[in-house]
N, C-alpha and C positions, 0 to 999 in steps of 0.2 A: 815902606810907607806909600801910599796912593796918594797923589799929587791931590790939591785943594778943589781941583775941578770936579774930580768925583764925588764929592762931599757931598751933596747935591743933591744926587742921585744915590746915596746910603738913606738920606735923612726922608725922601722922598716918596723911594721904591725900594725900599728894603729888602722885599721877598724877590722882586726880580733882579736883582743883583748878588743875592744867595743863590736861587737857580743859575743864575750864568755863570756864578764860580763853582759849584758844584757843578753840572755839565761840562764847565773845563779844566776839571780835576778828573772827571771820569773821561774824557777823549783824551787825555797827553796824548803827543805823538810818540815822545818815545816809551810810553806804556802801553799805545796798540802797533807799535813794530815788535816792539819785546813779546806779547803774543804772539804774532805773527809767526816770530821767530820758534814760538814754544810749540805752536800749533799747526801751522802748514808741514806737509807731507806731499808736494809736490809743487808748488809752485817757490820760486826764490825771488830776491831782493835785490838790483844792480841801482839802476841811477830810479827807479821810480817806487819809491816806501810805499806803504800800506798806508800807514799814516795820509799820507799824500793822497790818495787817492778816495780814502774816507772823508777829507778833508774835501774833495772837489765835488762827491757826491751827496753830501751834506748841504751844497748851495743849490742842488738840482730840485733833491725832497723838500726843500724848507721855502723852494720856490723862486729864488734870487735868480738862479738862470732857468729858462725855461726847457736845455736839454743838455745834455751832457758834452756835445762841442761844444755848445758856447762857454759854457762853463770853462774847458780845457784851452778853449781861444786864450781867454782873457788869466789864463797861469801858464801857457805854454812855455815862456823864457824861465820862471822859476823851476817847473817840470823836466825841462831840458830830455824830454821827450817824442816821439811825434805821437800823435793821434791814434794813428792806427796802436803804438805799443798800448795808449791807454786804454784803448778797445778789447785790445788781445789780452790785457789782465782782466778785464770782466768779462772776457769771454769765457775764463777757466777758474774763474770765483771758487773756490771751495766751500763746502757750506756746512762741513765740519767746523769751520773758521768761524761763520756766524755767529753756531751755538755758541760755542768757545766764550766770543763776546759777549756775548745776552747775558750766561751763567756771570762771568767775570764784571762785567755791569753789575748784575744783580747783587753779588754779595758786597761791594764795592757800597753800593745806594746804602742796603742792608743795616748793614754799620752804622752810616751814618744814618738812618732812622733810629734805630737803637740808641746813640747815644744822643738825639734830640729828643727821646722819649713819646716818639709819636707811632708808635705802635696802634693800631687799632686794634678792639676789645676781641679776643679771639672767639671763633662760630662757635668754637667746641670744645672747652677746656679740655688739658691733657691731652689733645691729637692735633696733628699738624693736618689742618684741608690744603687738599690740592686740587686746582677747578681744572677739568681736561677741556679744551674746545679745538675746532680748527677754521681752519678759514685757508680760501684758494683766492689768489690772483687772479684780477678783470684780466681780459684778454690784452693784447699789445696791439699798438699799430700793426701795420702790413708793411712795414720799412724793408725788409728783405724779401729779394727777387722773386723767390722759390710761391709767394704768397700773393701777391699781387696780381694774380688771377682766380684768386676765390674768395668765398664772401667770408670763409671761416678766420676765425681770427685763433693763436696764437694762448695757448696759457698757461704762463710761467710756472704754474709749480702750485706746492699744498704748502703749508704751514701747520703745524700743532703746536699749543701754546700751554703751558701749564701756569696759572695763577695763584698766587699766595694771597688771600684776602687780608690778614693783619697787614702787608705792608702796602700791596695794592701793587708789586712788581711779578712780571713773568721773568718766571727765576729759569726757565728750559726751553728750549725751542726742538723740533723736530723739523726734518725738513724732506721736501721729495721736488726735483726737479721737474716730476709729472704732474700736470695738473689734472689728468684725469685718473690721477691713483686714487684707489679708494682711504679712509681716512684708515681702515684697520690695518694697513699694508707698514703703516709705523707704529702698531702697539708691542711688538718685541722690544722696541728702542724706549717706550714708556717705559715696559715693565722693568727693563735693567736700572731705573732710575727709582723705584718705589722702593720703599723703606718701611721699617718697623715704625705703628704706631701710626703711618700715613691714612688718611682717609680719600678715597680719590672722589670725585663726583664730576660725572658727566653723563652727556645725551644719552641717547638710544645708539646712537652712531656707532658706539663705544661696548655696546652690549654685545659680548663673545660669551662661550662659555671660560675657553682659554684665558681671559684676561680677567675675569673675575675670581677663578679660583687660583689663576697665579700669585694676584696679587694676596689671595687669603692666604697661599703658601709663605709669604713671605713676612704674615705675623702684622700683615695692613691690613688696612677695610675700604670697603667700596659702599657706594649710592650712586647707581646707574638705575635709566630709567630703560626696563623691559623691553627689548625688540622682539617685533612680533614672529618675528622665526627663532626665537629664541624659547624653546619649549619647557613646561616641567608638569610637575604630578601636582597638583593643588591638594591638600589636605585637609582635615576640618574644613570649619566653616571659619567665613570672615567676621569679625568682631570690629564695632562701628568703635571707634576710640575717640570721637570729639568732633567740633566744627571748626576747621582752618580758614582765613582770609579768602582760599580760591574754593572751599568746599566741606563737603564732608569725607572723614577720613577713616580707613579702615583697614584692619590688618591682617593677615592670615599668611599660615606658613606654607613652603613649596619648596618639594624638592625636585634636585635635579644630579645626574646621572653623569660624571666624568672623568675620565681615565679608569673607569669600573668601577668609580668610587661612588657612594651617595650622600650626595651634602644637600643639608638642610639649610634657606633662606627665610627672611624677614620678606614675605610680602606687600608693601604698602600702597592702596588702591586711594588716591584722591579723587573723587566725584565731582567733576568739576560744573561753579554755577555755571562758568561761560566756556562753551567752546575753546580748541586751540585754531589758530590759523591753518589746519590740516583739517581742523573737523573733529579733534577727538572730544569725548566729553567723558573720558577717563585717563589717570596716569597710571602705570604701576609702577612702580620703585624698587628695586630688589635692593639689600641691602644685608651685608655680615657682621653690622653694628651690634652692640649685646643691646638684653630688652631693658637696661637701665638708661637705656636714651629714647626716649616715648617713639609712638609714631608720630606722635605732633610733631616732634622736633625735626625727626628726620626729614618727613613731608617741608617743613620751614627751611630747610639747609638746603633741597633742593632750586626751592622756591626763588633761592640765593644766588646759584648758580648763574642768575641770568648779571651778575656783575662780571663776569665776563662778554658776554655779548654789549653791557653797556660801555666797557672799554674797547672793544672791537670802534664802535660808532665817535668813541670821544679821539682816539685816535685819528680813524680813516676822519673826520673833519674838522678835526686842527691840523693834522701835517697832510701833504698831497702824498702820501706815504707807498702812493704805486705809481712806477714812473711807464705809464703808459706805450713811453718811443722808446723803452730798453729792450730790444728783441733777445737778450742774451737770458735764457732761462735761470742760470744758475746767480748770474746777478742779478738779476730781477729779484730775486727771494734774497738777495744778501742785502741788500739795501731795503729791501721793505722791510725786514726783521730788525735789522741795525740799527733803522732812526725809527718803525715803528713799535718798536717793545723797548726803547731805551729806558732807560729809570727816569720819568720825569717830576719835577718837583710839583709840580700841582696835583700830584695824587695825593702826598703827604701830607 
């Protein structure tokens, strides 16, 4: 029973005391050591948990202390640590460990949207969409030595995030300590995760031959938008099928040439009224959806796609979600993924 005091704040702020008990049902400490424990492959546990340390860089992101000593100041006697060990655990962050969490958050939220029935109306009945995007890390201060004599800064690491639109959680993370790998450099780690019936949709970024017919090997479909080194034979002629929101829409088939094989795509050319920010004033879409999904539709599902980048922005300015003074690349990415892809209740 919760003491009279809280009464108050039930009758009051209902939903933000559902968010807080949800968030602290998903952090227990001892169900992120019990990970830890499931999931680390080289780092171990003495006098300083996991838990503990999620726990101290949780007041850094969320902005209570402004950097990760102070923070460790003011828990050093419960820590029963020195500083430097706190340091030397994010110095060796695993980021196996991260995903670990995110996936484990996600189905955890998951549930419970499902049984509060707030499911949102799916893109595409009968297929599961998966929105691919990525996103790299602002540079760091210049806190270590080695730096402090040039102007270049420091950057932690990439991210790739996959989005579930019914529940509005990134259910997968990808991660690369390099922040100047390119984004394809983790499409093998997608592709082991894509499933029968999955729909993937994502940028140009993402246009391979490889990753497009992998994932049709695997009994899934794709809506990737065309990279322009990404060649094929155009066929027929294009056939105008409607007017869209951004344009006029059109279709045509093209094949392309892989592992000796010849497979045939769904072309879809949106004409767009406005320019993009690049300049384009055409999209092309490829896509191995059957033709009982229009091209309207599909051309619309892309169109979609940008609820991803609008969670990229609802994140990065509600939480300070990149802690600028962490010079340590692989925590860097463990903390910006941990509190910024956590399941939060105002999505739902």
């Amino acid at each position: 029973m919760l003491p009279n005091v809280f009464q108050t704040f039930i009758e009051r702020s209902p939903i933000c005391v559902m968010a807080h008990a949800v968030l602290e049902n998903l952090f227990q400490p001892e169900r992120l050591d019990e990970l830890f424990e499931r999931t680390a492959q080289r780092q171990y546990k003495r006098t300083l948990l996991f838990s503990s340390v999620v726990e101290l860089m949780h007041s850094v992101v969320l902005g209570v202390e402004p950097t990760v000593y102070s923070a460790y100041r003011k828990r050093r006697h419960a820590l029963k640590v020195s500083d430097q060990a706190v340091y030397d655990k994010l110095d060796v962050m695993e980021l196996g460990l991260s995903a670990a969490l995110v996936e484990d958050s996600a189905q955890q939220a998951e549930a419970a949207i499902n049984a509060l029935g707030a499911r949102r109306a799916p893109w595409l009945p009968g297929y599961r969409v998966r929105i691919l995007d990525g996103n790299h890390l602002s540079a760091t201060e210049h806190r270590l030595e080695e730096l402090r004599t040039t102007w270049a800064a420091p950057l932690p690491g990439k991210v790739l995030a996959v989005l579930e639109p019914e529940t509005g959680l990134a259910t997968d993370v990808f991660l690369t300590p390099d922040g100047h790998a390119q984004e394809r450099s983790l499409l093998d780690e997608v592709l082991a995760r894509v499933q029968k019936g999955d729909v993937w949709i994502a940028d140009r970024n993402f246009c391979t031959l490889k990753f497009l017919f992998e994932i049709a090997k695997k009994l899934g479909f794709f809506l990737i938008r065309q990279h322009g080194t990404v060649k094929g034979k155009l066929c027929g002629r294009r056939i105008f099928k409607g007017d869209g929101p951004t344009g006029k829409i059109y279709e045509q088939t093209i094949e392309f040439v892989y592992e000796g094989k010849t497979y045939k795509l769904r072309r879809i050319t949106v004409e767009l009224l406005q320019a993009t920010r690049d300049g384009d004033t055409s999209l092309h879409l490829l896509t191995n959806l059957p033709a009982t999904i229009s091209a309207l539709k599909v051309a619309d599902l892309y169109r979609r796609r940008w609820t991803i980048e609008t969670l990229f922005l609802e994140v990065t300015t509600t939480l300070t979600c990149e802690i600028h003074t962490l010079c340590y690349p692989k925590a860097a990415l463990s903390f910006f993924v941990w509190l910024w892809w956590r399941p939060m209740p105002w999505r739902w």
